[in-house]
KEROBA-952645 format. One record per residue: chain; residue number from 1; y, z, x of N, C-alpha, C in turn; residue in three letters. Coordinates in Angstrom, 1 decimal. Each point is the difference from the previous one (the first is absolute). Layout:
BEGIN
<tiro chain="A" n="NUM" n_Y="Y" n_Z="Z" n_X="X" ca_Y="Y" ca_Z="Z" ca_X="X" c_Y="Y" c_Z="Z" c_X="X" res="ALA"/>
...
//
This chain:
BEGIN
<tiro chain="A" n="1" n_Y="5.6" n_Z="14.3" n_X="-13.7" ca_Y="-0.5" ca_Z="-0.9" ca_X="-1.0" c_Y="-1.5" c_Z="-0.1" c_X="0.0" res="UNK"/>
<tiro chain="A" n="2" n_Y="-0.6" n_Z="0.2" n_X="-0.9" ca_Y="-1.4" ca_Z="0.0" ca_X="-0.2" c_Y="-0.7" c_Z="-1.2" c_X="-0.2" res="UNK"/>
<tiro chain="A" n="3" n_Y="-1.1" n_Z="-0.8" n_X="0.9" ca_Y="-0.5" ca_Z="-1.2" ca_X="0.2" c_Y="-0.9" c_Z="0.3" c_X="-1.1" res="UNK"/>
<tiro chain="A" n="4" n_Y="0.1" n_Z="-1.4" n_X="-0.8" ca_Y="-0.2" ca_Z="-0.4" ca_X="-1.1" c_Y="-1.9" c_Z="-0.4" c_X="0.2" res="UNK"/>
<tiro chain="A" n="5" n_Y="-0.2" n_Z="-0.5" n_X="1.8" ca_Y="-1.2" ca_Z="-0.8" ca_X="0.1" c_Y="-0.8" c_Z="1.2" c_X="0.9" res="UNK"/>
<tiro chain="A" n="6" n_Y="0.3" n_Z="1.5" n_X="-0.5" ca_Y="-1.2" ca_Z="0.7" ca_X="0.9" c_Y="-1.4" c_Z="-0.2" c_X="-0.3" res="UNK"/>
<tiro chain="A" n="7" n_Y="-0.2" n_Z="-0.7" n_X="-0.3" ca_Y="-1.7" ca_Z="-0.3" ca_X="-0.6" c_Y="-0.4" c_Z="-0.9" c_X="1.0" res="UNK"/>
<tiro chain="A" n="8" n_Y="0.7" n_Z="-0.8" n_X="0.7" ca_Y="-0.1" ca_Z="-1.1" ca_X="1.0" c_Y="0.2" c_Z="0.0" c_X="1.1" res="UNK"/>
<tiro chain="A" n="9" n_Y="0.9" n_Z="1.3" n_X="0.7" ca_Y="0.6" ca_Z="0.1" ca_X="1.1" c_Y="-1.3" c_Z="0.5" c_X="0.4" res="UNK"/>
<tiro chain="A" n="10" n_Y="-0.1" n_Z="-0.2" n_X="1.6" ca_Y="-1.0" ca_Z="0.0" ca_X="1.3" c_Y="-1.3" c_Z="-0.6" c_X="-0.3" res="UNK"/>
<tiro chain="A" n="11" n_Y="0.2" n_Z="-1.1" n_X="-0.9" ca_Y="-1.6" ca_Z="-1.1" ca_X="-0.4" c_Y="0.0" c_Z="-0.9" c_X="0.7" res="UNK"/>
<tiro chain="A" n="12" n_Y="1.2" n_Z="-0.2" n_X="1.1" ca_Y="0.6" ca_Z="-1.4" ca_X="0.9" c_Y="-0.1" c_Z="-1.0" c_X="-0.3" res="UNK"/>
<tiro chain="A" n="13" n_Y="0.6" n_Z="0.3" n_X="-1.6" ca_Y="0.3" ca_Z="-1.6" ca_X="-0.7" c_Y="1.4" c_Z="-0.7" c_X="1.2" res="UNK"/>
<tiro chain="A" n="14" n_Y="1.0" n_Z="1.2" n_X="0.0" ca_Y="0.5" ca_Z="-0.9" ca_X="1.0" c_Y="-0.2" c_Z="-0.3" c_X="1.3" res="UNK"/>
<tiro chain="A" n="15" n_Y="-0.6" n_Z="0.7" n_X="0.3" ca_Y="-0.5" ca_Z="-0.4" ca_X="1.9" c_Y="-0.7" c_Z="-1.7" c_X="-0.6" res="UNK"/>
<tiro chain="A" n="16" n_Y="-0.7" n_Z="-0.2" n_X="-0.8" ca_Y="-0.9" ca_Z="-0.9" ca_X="-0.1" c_Y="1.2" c_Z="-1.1" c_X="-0.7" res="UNK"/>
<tiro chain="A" n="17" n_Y="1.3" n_Z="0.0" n_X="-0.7" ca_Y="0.5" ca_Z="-0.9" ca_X="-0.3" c_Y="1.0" c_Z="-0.6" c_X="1.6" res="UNK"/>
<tiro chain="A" n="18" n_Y="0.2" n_Z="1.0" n_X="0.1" ca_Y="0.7" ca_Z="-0.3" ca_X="1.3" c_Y="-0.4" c_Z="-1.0" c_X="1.4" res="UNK"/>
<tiro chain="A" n="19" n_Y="-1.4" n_Z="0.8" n_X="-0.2" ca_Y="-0.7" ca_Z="-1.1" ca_X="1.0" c_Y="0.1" c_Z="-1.7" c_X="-0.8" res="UNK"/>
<tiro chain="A" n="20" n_Y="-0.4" n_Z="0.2" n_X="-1.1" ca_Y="-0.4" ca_Z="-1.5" ca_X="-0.5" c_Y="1.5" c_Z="-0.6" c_X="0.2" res="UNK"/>
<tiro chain="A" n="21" n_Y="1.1" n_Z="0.6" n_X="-0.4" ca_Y="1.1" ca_Z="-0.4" ca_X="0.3" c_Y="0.4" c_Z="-0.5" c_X="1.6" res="UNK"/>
<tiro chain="A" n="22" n_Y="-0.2" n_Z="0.7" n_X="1.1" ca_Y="-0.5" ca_Z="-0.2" ca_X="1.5" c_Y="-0.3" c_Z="-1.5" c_X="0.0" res="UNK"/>
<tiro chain="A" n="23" n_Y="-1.5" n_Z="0.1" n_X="-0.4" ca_Y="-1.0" ca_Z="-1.6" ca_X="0.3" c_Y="1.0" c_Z="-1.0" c_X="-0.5" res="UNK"/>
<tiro chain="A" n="24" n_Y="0.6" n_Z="0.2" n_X="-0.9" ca_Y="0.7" ca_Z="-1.2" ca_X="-0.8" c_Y="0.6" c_Z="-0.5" c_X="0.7" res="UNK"/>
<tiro chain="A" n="25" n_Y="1.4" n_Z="1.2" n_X="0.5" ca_Y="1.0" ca_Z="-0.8" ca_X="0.9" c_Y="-0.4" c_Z="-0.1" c_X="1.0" res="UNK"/>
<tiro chain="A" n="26" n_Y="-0.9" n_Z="0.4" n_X="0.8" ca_Y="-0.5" ca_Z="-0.4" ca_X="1.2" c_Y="-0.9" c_Z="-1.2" c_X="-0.4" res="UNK"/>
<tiro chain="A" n="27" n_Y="-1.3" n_Z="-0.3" n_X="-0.8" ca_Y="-0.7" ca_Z="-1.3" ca_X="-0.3" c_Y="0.9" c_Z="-0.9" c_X="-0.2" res="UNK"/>
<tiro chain="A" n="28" n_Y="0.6" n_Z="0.1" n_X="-1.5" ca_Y="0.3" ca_Z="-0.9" ca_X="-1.0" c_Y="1.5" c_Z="-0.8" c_X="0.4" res="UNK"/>
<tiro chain="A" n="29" n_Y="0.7" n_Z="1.0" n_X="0.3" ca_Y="1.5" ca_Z="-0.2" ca_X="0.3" c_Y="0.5" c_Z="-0.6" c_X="1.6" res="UNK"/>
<tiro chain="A" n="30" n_Y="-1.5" n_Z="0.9" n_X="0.9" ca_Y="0.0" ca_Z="-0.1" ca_X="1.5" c_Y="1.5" c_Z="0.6" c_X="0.2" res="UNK"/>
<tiro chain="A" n="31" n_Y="0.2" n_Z="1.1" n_X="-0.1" ca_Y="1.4" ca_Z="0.7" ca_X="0.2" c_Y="-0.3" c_Z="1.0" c_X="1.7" res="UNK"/>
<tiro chain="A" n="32" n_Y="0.5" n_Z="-0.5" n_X="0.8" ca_Y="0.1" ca_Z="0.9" ca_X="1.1" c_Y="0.0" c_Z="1.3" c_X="0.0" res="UNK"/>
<tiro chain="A" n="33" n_Y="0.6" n_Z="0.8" n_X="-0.9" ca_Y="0.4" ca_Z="1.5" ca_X="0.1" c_Y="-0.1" c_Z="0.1" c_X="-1.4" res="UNK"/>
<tiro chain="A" n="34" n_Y="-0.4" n_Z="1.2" n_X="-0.5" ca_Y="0.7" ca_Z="0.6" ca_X="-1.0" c_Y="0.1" c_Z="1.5" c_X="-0.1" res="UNK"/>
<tiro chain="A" n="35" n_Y="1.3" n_Z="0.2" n_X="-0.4" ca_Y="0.7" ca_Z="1.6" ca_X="-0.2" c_Y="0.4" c_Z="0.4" c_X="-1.4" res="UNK"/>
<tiro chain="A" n="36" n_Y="-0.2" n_Z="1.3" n_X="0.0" ca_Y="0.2" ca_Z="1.3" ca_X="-1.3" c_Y="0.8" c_Z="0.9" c_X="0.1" res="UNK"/>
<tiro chain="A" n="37" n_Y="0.2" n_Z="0.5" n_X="-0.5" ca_Y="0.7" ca_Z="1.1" ca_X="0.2" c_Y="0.1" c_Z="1.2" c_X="-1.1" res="UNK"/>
<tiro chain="A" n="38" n_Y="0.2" n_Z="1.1" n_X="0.2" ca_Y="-0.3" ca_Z="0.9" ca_X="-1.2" c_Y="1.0" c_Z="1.4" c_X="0.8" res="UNK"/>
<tiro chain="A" n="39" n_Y="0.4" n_Z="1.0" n_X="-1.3" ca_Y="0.6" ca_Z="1.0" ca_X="0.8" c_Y="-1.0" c_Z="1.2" c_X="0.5" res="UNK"/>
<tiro chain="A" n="40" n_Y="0.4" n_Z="0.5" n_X="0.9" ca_Y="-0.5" ca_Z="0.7" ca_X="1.0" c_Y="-0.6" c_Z="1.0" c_X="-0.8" res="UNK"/>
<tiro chain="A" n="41" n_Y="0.9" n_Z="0.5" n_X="-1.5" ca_Y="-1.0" ca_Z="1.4" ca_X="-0.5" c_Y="-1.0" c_Z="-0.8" c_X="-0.7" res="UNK"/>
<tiro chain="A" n="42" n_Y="-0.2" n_Z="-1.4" n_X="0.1" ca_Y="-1.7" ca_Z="-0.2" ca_X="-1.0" c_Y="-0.8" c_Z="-0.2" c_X="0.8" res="UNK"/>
<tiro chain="A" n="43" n_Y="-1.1" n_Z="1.1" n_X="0.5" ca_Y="-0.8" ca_Z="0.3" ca_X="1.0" c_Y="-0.9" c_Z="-1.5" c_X="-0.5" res="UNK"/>
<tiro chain="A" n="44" n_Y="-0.4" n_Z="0.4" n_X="-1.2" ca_Y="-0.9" ca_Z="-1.3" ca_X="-0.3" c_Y="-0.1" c_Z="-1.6" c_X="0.2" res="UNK"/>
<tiro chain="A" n="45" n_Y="1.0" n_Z="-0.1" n_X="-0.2" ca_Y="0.6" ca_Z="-0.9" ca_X="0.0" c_Y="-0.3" c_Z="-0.6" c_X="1.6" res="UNK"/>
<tiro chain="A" n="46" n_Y="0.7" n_Z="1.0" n_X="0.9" ca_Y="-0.3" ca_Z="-0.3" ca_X="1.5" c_Y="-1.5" c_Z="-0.1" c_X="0.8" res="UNK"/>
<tiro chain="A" n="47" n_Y="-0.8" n_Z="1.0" n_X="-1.1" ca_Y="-1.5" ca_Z="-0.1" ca_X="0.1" c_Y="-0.4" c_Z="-1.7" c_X="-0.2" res="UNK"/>
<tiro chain="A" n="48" n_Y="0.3" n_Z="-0.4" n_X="-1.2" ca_Y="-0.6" ca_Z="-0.9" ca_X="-0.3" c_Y="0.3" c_Z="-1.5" c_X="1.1" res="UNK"/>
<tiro chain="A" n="49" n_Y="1.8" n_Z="0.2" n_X="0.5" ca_Y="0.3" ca_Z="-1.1" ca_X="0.9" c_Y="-1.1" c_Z="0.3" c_X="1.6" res="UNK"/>
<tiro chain="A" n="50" n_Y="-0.5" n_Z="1.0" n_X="0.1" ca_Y="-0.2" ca_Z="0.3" ca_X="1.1" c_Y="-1.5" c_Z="-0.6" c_X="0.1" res="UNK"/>
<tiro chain="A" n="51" n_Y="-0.8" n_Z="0.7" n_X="-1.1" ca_Y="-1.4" ca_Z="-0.6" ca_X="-0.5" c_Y="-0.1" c_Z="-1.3" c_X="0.4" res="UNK"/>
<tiro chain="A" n="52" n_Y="0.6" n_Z="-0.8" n_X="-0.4" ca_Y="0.1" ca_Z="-1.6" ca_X="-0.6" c_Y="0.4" c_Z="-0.9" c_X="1.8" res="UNK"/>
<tiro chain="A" n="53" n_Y="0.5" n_Z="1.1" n_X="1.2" ca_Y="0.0" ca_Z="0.0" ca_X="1.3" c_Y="1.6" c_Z="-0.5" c_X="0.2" res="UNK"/>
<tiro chain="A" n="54" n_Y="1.1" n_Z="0.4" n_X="-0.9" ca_Y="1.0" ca_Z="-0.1" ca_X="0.0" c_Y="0.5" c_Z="1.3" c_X="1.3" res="UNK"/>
<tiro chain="A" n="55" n_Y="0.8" n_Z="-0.3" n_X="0.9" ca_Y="0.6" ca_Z="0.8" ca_X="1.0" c_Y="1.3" c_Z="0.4" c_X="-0.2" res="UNK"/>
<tiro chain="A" n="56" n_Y="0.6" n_Z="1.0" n_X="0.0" ca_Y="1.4" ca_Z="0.2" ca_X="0.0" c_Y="0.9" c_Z="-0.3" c_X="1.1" res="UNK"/>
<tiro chain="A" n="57" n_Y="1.0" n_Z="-0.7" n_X="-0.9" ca_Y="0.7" ca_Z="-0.3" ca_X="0.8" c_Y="1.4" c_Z="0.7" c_X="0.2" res="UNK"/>
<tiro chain="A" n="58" n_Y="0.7" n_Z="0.7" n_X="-1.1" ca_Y="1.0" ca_Z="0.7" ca_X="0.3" c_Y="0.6" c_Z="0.4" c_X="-1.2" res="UNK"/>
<tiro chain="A" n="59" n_Y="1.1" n_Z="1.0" n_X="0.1" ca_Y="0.6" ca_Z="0.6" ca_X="-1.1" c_Y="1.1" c_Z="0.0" c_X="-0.1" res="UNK"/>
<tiro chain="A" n="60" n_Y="0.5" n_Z="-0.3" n_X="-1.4" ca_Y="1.6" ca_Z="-0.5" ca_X="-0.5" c_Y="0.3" c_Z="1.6" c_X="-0.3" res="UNK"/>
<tiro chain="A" n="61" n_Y="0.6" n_Z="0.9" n_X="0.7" ca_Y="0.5" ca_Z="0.9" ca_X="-0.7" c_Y="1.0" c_Z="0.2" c_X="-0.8" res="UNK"/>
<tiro chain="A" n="62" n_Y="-0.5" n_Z="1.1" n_X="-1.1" ca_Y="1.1" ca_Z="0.2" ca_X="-1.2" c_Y="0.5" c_Z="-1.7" c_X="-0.5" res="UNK"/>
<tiro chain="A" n="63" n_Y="-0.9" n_Z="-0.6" n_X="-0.5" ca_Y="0.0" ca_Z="-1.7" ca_X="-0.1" c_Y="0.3" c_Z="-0.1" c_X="-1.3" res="UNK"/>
<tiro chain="A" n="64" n_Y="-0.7" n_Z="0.7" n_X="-0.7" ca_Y="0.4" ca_Z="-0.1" ca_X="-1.7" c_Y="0.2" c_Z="1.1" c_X="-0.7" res="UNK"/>
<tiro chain="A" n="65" n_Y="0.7" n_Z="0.1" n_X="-1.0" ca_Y="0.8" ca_Z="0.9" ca_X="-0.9" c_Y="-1.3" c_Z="-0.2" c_X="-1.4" res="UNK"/>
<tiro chain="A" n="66" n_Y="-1.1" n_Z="1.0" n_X="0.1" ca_Y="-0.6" ca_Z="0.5" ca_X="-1.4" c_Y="0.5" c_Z="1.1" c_X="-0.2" res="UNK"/>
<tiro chain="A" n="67" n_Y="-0.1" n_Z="0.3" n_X="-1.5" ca_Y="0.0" ca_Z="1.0" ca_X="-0.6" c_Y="1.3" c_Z="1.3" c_X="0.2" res="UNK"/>
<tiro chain="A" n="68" n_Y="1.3" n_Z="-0.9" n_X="0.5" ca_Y="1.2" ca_Z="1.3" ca_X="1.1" c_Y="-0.3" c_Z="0.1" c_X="1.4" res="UNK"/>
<tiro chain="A" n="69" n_Y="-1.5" n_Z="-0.5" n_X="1.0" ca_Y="0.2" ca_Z="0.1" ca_X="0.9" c_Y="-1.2" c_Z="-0.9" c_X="1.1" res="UNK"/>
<tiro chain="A" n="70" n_Y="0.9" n_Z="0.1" n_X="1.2" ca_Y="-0.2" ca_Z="-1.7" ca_X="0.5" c_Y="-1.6" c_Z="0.7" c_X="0.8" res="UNK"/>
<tiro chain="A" n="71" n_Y="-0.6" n_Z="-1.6" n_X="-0.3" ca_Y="-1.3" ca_Z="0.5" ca_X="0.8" c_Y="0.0" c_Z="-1.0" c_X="1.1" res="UNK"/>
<tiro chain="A" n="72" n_Y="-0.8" n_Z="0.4" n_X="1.0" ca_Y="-0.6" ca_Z="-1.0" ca_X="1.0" c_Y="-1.0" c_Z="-1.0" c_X="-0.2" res="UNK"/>
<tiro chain="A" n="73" n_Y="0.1" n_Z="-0.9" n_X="0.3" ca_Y="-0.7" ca_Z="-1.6" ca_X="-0.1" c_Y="-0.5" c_Z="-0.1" c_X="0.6" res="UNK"/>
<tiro chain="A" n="74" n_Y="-1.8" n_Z="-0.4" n_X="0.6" ca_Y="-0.9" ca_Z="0.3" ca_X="1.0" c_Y="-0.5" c_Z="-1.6" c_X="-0.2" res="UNK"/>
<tiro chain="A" n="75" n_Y="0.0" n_Z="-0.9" n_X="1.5" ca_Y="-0.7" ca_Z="-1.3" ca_X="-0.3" c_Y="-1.0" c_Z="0.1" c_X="0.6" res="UNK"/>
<tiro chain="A" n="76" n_Y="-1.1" n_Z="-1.2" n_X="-0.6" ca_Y="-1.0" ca_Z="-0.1" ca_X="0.6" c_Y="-0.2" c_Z="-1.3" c_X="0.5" res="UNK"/>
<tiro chain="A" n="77" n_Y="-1.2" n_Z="-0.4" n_X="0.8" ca_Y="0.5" ca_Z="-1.6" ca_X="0.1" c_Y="-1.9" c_Z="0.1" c_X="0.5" res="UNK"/>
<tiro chain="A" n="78" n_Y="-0.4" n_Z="-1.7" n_X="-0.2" ca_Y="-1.0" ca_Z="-0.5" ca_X="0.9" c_Y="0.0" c_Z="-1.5" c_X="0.6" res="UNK"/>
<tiro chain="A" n="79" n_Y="-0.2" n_Z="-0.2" n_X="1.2" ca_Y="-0.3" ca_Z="-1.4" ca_X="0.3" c_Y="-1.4" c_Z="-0.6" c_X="-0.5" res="UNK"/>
<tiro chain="A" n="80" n_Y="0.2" n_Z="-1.3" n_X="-0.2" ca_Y="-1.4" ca_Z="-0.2" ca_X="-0.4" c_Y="-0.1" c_Z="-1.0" c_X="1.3" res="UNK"/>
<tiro chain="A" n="81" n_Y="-1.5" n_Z="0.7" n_X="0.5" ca_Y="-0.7" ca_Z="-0.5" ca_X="1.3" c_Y="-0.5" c_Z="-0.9" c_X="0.1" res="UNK"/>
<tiro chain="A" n="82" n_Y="-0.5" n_Z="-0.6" n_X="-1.1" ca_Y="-0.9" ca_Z="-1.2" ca_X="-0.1" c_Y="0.9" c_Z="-1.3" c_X="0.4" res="UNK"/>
//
């Protein structure tokens, strides 16, 4: 399937939404943890939780049924220290 937004991909619009998303729940909400999760073939995707200082924490294999066939589910997680 052909991405509709290659004009925008690796400008770290999302590394940079992601973080602001971060401060929130960690400022705004004061949330102890928060976790994501994405499947294991979207390198990107794992790029960006990783940037943002998200750690992995484990994998749901064969977790979801796209397209005929099941992919693996990769989480990520971070404590917030403050």
């Amino acid at each position: 399937m052909p991405c509709l937004y290659y004009h925008v991909r690796g400008k770290g619009f999302a590394t940079e939404a992601a973080k602001a998303i971060l401060q929130f729940a960690f400022t705004e909400k004061h949330y102890h943890k928060v976790f994501a999760r994405c499947f294991l073939s979207n390198a990107a995707s794992s790029k960006v939780l990783q940037k943002i200082g998200m750690e992995k924490e484990g994998v749901l294999k064969e977790h979801v049924k796209k397209e005929d066939r099941f992919e693996d589910l990769v989480y990520y997680g971070v404590i917030n220290k403050q």
